[in-house]
N, C-alpha and C positions, 0 to 999 in steps of 0.2 A: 504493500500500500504506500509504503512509503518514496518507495523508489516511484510509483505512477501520479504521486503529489508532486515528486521533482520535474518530470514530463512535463505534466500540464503548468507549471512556475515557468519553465523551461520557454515554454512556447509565448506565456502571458507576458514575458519582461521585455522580449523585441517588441512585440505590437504594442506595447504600452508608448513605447520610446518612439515607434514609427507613426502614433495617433499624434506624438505633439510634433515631431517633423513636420507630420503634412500641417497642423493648424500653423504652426509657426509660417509655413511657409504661403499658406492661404492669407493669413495677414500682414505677411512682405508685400504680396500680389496685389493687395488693395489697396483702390486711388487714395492717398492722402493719409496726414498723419496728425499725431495729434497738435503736431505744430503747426500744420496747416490750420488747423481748425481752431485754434489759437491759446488752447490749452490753457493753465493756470497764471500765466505771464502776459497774455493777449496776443494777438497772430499779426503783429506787426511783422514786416518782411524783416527788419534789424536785429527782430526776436526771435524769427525762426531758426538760424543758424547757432544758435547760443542753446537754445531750447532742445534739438535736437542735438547738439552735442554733451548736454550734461545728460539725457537719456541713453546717450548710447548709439543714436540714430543715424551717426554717420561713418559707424562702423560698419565693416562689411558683415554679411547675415550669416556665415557659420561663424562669425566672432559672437558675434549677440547672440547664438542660440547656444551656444558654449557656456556663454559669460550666464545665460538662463537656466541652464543644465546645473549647471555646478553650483548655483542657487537652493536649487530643488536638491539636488541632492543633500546638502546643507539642511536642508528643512526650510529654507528661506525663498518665499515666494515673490518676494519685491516688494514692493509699494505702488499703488495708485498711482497713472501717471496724472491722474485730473484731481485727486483731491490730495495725495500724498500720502495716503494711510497706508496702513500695511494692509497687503493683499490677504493674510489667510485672517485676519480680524475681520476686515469686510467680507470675504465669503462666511466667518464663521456667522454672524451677525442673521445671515439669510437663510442656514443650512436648516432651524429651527423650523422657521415656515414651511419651507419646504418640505421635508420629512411630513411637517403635520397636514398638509396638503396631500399628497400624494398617497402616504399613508391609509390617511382615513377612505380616500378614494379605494384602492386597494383592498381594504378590509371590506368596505361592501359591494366592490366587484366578487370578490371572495362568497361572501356570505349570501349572495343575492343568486349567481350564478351555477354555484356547485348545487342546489337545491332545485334549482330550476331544470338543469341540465339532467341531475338522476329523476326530475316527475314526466320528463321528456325521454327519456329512454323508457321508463318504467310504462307508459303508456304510449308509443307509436301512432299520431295520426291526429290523439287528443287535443284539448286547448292548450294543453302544457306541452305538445310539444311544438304547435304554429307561434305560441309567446314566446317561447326557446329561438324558433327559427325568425319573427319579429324582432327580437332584443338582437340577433345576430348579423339582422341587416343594416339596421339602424348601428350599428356597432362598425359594421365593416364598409357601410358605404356613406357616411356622415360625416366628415370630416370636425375634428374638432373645435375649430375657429366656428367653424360655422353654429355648432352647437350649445356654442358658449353663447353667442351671438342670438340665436334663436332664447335661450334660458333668457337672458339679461332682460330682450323685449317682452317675453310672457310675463314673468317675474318680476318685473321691477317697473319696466314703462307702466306695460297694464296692467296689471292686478295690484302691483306694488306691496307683496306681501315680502322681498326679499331685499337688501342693499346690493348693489349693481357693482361693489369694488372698493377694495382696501381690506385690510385684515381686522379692524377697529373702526368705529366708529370716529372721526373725528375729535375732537376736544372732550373724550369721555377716558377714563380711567382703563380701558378693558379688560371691561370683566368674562368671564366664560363662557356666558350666553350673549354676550354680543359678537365673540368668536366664531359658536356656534351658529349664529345667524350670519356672518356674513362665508360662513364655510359651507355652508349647503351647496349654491350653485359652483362655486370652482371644483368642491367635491364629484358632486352629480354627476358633471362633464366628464372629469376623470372617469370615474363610476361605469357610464354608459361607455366609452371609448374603451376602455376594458375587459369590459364584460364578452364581445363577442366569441374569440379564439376559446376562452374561458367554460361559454357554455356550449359550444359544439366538440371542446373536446373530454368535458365530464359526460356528456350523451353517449359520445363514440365511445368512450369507455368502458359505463355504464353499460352500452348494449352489447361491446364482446363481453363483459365478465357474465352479464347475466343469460350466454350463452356454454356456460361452465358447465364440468360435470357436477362439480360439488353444489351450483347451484340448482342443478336439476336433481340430486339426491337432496338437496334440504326440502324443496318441493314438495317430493315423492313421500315425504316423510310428513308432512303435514306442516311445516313451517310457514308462519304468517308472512305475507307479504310486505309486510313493512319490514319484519326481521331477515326478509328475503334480500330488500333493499338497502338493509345496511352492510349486510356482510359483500354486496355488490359494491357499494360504494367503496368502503375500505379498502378491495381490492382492486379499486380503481384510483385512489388518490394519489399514487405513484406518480403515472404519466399528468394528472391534475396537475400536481403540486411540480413538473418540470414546466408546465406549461407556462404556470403563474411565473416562475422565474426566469426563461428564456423570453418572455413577455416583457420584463421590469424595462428595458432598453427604450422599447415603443412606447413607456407609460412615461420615463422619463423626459424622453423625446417632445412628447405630446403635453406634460405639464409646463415645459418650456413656453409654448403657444398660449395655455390656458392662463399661468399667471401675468403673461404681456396682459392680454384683455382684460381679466380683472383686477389689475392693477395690484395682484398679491405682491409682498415685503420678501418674495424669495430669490433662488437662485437665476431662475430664470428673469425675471425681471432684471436684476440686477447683469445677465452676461447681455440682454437687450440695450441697455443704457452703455456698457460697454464699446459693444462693437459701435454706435452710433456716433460716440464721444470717440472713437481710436483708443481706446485706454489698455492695448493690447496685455498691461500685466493682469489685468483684471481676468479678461477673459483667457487666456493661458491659465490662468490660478484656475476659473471654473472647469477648465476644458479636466486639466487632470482631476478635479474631485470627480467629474462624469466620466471619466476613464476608467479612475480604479473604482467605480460603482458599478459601473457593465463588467470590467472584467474581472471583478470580483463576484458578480452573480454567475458570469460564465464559468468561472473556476467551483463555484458553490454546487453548481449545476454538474458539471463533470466526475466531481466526488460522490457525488449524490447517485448519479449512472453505477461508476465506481464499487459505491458500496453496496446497491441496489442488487448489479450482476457482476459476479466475478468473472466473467469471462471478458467483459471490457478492461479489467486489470491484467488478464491475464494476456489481451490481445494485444494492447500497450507497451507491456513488459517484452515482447516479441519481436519487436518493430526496431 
């Protein structure tokens, strides 16, 4: 096991290194910088040569991504180029919302989905399983901007029972249920955009396990139906629960989009204000916490295989 932990480390430490190559090199590529844009000194043309030299910026680009590297490797992720602060203070700052965003979304794609998807196998054709196959479309063909968008006018234009953005009210102290009220719709969105891969593949599961023999000897035996479907589900949460986490990348991906719109205090927001400002430490800071979170789910995920079937260890150790 241990040797097929060094493998999959093995594999994760290049692509970690080759994700901030390419970002690094994706914000070389693009018009303008932050001295263009006049940054904390102002974008006088007298200023930009000054400005861009106490940054670094008239250094050639494998000196600046060295002179970045060896930062990181340090534990030290730079400073703000727009306000000056330290870059892993300001992402720590946002990493809270987020988690509590995404999170909560997650938990009730979880909780909403796995239920739905075993009363969609457990009955073929029923309401549960056209709502299964409804939640699935709306899930894979809705695009999330759009959904947030749609939430914000039902909910807050018209009906006005929900706030349209921010994590807090305003000039209020925030308290928990103001949290909670303005976390519903960022949640939801997440929630639905989620949910689809979720419940088509607790269904599919659901319905080979409940093609088992031991399921058809519990049957034969007189075993109630609901107890039919738990021991079906159990033995279905394997591929559930790889699904949920080969998933995490798209959920992160896509809360990016959702806390722009609602104007959530998270990570996403904050790498949007980035790239708009040039504040390339900023976004380099976020790029690697969304780096080692995918490929820390991908590696979560592999062990998971790993301990699941030995023969994936055993195929590994092979190779």
């Amino acid at each position: 096991m241990i040797r097929y932990i060094r493998k999959r480390l093995a594999t994760a430490v290049p692509v970690f290194f080759g994700i901030t190559i390419l970002v690094f090199l994706c914000l070389d590529l693009a018009p303008g910088t932050i001295a263009d844009l006049g940054g904390e000194e102002g974008g006088s043309a007298g200023n930009q040569a000054i400005l861009e030299e106490r940054l670094g910026l008239d250094k050639p680009l494998p000196q600046r991504y060295l002179v970045w590297l060896g930062g990181l490797l340090r534990g030290d992720l730079g400073d703000s180029w727009q306000t000056g602060r330290s870059v892993s203070e300001s992402i720590a700052q946002r990493v809270g919302p987020s988690l509590i965003l995404t999170g909560t979304g997650v938990a009730l794609a979880v909780l909403l989905a796995i239920p739905l998807g075993a009363a969609a196998a457990w009955r073929p054709g029923s309401g549960w399983d056209k709502a299964a196959s409804v939640c699935s479309m709306v899930s894979f063909g809705v695009p999330g901007f759009l959904l947030s968008l749609a939430g914000v006018y039902v909910f807050s234009v018209v009906l006005g029972w929900l706030p349209s953005a921010r994590m807090y009210t305003a000039g209020t102290s925030g308290t928990l249920g103001d949290l909670m009220c303005h976390l519903i719709l960022p949640a939801g969105v997440v929630c639905v955009s989620s949910m689809g891969e979720l419940v088509r593949q607790t269904r599919s599961a659901c319905l080979e396990t409940l093609g088992e023999d031991y399921i058809r000897t519990a049957r034969a035996k007189g075993l109630g139906e609901l107890a039919v479907m738990r021991h079906a589900l159990r033995g279905s949460l394997l591929p559930v629960l790889t699904t949920v986490l080969s998933h995490i990348p798209h959920i992160i991906g896509g809360s990016v989009v959702v806390e722009r719109i609602f104007g959530w205090p998270g990570m996403g927001s904050l790498l949007f204000s980035a790239i708009s400002s040039r504040d390339f430490g900023i976004v380099m800071g976020v790029t690697v916490v969304i780096a080692l979170t995918v490929l820390g789910t991908n590696l979560a995920l592999d062990l998971l295989y790993g301990l699941a079937d030995p023969r994936v260890r055993r195929e590994e150790a092979d190779r």
